[in-house]
C-alpha positions in Angstrom: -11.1 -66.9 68.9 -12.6 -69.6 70.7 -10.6 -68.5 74.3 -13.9 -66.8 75.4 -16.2 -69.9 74.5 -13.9 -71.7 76.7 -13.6 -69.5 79.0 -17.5 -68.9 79.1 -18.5 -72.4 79.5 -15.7 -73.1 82.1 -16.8 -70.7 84.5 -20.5 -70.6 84.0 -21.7 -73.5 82.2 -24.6 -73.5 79.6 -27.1 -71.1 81.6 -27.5 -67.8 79.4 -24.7 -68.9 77.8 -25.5 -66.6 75.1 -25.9 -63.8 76.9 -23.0 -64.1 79.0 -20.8 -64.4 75.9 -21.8 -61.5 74.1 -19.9 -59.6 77.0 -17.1 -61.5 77.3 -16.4 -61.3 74.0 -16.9 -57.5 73.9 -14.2 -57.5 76.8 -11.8 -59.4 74.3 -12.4 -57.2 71.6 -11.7 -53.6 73.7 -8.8 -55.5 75.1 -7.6 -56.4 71.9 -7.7 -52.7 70.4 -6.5 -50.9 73.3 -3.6 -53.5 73.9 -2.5 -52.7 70.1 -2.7 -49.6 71.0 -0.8 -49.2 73.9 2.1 -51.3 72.2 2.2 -48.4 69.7 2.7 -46.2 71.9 5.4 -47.8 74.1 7.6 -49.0 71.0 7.3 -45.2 69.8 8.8 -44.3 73.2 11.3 -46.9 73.9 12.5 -49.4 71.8 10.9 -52.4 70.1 12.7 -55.1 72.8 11.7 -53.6 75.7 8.1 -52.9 74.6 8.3 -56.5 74.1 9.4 -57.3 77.5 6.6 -54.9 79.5 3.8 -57.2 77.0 5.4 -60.4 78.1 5.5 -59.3 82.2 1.8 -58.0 81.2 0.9 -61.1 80.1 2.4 -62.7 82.9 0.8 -60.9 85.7 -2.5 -61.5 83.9 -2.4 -64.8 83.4 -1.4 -65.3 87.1 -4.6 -63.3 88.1 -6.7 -65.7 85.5 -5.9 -68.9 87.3 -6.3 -67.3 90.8 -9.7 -66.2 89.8 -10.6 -69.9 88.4 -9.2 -71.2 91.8 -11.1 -69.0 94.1 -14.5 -69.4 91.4 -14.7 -73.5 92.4 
């Protein structure tokens, strides 16, 4: 899991750096356990291939707000 390294030193270079990603990572961690989560629960109420396509539009969305984020941070 280095994304949170990366993303930690990208955004706020080596000030606190520490500090700064003992959060982030938390942030990654509750992310990871309620997104396993949540995917449980939608494949129990649809199907597997549609659960598959709300992650992927998820993802999307997200990753869209990342790099607007980044852009408007410079």
């Amino acid at each position: 899991m280095v994304g949170p390294s990366l993303l930690v030193d990208a955004f706020f270079g080596n000030k606190e750096f520490g500090t700064i990603l003992g959060v982030v990572k938390r942030f990654f961690s509750i992310g990871f356990a309620v997104g396993s989560s949540i995917f449980g629960l939608l494949v129990d109420n649809i199907e597997y291939g549609v659960a598959w396509w709300y992650v992927l539009a998820f993802i999307i969305v997200c990753y869209r707000a990342l790099i607007v984020a980044s852009n408007r941070y410079d």
